[in-house]
C-alpha positions as CSV (number, residue, x, y, z in Angstrom):
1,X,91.2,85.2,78.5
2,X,90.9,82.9,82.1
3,X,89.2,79.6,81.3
4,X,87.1,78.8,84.8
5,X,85.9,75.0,85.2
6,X,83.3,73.7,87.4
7,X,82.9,69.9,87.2
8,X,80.4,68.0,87.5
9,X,77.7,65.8,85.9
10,X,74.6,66.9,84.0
11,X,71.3,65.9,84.7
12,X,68.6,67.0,87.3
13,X,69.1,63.7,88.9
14,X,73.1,64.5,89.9
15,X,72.5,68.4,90.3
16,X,72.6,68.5,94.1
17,X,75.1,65.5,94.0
18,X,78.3,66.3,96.2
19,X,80.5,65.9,93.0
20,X,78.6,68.9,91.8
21,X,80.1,71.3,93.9
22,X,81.8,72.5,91.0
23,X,78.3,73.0,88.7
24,X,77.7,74.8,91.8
25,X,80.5,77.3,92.4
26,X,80.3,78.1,89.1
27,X,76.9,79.0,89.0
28,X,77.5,81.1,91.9
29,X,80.2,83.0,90.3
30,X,78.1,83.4,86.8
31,X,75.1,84.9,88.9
32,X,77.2,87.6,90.7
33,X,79.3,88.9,88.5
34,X,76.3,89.3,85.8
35,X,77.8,87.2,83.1
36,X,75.6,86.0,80.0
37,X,73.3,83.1,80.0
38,X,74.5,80.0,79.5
39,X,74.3,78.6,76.5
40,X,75.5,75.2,74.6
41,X,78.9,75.2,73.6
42,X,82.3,73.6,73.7
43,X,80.7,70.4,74.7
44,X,79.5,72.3,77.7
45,X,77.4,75.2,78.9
46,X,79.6,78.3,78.7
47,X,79.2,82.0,79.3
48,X,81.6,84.9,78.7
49,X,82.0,88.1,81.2
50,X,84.6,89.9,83.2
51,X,86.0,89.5,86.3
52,X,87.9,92.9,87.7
53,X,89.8,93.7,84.0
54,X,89.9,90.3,82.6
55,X,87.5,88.5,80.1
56,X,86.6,85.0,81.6
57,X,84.9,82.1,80.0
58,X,83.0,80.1,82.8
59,X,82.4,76.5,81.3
60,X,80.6,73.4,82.5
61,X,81.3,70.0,80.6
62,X,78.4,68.2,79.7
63,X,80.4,65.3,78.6
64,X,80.1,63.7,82.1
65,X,82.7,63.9,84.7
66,X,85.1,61.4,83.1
67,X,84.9,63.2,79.4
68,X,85.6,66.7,81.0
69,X,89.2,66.6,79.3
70,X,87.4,67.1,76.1
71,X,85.6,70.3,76.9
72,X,88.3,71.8,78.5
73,X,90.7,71.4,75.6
74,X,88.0,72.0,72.9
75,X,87.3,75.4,74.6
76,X,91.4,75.7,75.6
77,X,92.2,74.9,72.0
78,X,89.5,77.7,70.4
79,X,90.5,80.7,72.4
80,X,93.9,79.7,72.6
81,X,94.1,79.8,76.6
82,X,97.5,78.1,78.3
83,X,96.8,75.9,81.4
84,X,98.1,79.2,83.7
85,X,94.9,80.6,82.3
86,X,92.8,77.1,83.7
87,X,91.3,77.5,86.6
88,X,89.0,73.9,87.7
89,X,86.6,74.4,90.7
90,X,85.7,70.4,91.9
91,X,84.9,68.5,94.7
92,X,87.8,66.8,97.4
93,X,87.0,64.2,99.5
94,X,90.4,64.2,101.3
95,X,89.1,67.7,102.4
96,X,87.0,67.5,105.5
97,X,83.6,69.4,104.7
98,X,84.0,73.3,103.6
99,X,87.9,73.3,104.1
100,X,89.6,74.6,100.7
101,X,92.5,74.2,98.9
102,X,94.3,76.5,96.0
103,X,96.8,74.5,94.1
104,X,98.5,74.5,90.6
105,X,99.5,71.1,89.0
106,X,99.6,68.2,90.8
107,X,98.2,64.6,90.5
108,X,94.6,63.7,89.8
109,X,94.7,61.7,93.7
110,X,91.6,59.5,91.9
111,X,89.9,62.0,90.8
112,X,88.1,61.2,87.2
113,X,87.2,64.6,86.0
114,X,91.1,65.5,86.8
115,X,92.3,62.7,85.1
116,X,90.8,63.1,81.8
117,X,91.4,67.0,82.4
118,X,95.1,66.5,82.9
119,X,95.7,63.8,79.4
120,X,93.9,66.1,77.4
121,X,96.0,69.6,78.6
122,X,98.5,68.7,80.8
123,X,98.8,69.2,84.4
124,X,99.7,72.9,84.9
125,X,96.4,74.6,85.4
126,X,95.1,76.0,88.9
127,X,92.5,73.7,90.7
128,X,90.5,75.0,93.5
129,X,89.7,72.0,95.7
130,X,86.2,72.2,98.0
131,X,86.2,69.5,100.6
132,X,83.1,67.3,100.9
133,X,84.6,65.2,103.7
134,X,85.2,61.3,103.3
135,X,82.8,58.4,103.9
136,X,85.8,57.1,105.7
137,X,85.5,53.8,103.5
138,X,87.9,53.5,100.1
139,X,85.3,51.2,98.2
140,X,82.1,54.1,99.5
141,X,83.4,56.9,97.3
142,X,81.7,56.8,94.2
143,X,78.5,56.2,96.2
144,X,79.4,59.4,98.4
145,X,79.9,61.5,96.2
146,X,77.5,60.7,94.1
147,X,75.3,61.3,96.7
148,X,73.1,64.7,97.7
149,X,74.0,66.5,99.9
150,X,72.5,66.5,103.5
151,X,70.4,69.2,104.8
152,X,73.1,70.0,107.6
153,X,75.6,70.7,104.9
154,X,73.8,73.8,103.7
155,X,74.8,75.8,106.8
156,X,78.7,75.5,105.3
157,X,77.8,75.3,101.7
158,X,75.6,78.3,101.5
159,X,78.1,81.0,102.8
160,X,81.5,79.1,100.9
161,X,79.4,79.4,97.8
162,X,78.8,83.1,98.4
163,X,82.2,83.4,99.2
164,X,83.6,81.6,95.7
165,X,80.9,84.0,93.5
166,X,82.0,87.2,96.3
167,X,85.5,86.7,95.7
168,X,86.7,85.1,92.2
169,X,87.6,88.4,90.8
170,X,90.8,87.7,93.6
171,X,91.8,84.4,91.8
172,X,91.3,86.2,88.2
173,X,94.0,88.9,89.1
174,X,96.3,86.2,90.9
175,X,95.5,86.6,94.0
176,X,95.3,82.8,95.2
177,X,96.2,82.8,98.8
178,X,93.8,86.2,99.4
179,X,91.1,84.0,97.9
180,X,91.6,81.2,99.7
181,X,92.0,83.1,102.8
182,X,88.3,84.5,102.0
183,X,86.9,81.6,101.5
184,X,88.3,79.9,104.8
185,X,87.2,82.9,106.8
186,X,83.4,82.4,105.1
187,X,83.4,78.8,105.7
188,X,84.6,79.2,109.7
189,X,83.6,82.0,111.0
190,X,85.8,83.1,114.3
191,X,83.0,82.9,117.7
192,X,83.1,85.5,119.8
193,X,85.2,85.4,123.2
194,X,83.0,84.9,125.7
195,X,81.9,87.8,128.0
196,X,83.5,87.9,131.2
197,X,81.4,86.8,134.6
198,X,80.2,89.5,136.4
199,X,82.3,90.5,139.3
200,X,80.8,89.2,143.1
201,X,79.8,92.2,145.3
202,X,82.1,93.5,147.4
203,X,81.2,92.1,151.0
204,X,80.6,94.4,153.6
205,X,82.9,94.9,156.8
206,X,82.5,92.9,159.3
207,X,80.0,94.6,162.5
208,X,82.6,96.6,164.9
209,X,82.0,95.3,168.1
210,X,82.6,97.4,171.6
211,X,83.5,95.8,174.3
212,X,80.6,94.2,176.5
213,X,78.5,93.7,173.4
214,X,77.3,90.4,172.8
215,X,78.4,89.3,169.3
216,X,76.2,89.6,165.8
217,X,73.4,86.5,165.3
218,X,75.3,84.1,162.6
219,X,72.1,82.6,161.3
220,X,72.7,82.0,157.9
221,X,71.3,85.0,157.0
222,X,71.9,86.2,153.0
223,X,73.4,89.2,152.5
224,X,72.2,89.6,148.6
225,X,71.6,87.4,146.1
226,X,74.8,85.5,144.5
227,X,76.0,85.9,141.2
228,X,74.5,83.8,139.1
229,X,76.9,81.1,136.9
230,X,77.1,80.7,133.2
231,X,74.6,83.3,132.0
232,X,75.7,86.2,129.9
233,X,79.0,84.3,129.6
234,X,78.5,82.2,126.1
235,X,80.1,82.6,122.9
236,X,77.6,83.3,120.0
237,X,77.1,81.1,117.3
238,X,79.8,80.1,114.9
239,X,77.5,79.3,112.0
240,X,78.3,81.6,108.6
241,X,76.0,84.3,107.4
242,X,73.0,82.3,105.9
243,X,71.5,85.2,104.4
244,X,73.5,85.5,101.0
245,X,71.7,84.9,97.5
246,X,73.3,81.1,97.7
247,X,71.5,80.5,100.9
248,X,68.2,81.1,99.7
249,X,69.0,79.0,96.6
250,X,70.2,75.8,98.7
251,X,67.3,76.7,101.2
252,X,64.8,76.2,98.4
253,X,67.1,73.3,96.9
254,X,67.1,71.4,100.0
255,X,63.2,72.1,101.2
256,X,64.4,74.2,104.6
């Protein structure tokens, strides 16, 4: 069985909190791949499906962020799952916003959740690490994070949470650098080249004059209209498809 973690902490009040992200990817996942309802257990909310050929427990600790050790090892311990088998979904704020990171082992770098994760089962399970950028202040973190997020973060959040639920099947077979590829390909989405300028009209010749003639009136006549600049020539918008089940949620989460 694969053990996947999504931290964060429970309570209306922190549900839209950036260090929720991983309450939130693992909702995503738990909605589209049809797994059961979640119910109470392991000090958590759990619930049991498949992801390609593999049974997967998805589990969110309940015991706040720095008691998450406890469910992990409680559920660990019951099913008898090895920390290969782990995989923790949680915010990174030395991430910029939407960037990704697949990863096994490795320190906690401050992170609570990770810290209590990593004395109660070691530190050789698989963490996939969601940016939420930095306030750019050491002492601001806990506030930060602990913050909502802002409306303007939906238009990367929607599409990478899609992409995480889309794509987890990847990470159950192995697959960690396809997945992360995915999910850096949903979260910045390549613009368009722009379109070339049109080409100016080819001017005509230059009158033939005979000899004797007196020469053509150089008026400043116009010979046809001149290419217009700039339009038809700008790359489309980079922002990811907003139109996946997570978008609506996030839509209706944030008021848009």
């Amino acid at each position: 069985m694969l053990l996947i973690v999504g931290l964060g902490n429970p309570g209306a009040e922190y549900a839209r909190n950036r260090h929720n992200v991983g309450f939130m990817a693992v909702d995503a996942i738990q909605r589209r791949h049809g797994f059961q309802p979640w119910r109470r257990r392991f000090q958590g909310e759990a619930a049991e499906g498949t992801l390609g050929n593999r049974r997967v427990l998805l589990l969110k600790p309940t015991t706040y962020m720095n008691n998450s050790g406890r469910a992990v090892q409680e559920a660990a311990r019951f099913f008898k799952i090895p920390p290969a088998d782990i995989v923790v979904l949680h915010d990174e704020v030395d991430l910029p916003p939407g960037k990704t990171r697949v990863k096994t082992g490795g320190g906690a770098a401050g992170h609570n959740g990770l810290r209590s994760i990593d004395a109660a089962i070691g530190q050789d399970y698989r963490r996939v690490r969601i940016g939420v950028g930095h306030p750019g202040v050491k002492d601001a973190v806990p506030h930060y994070v602990l913050h909502d997020f802002s409306k303007e973060d939906a238009a990367w959040l929607a599409p990478l949470l899609d992409a995480i639920g889309a794509n987890a099947a990847l990470f159950a077979d192995g697959k960690d650098s396809t997945f992360a590829n995915r999910l850096h390909a949903a979260s910045h989405p390549k613009a368009e080249a722009p379109k070339p300028s049109p080409s100016p009209a080819e001017a005509p010749p230059p009158p033939v004059r005979h000899e004797g003639e007196p020469p053509a009136p150089t008026g400043g006549e116009s010979s046809g209209g001149a290419p217009t600049s700039g339009e038809g020539s700008g790359a489309s918008s980079a922002n990811g498809d907003n139109s996946g089940p997570m978008a609506a949620k996030l839509r209706k989460l944030f008021g848009l």
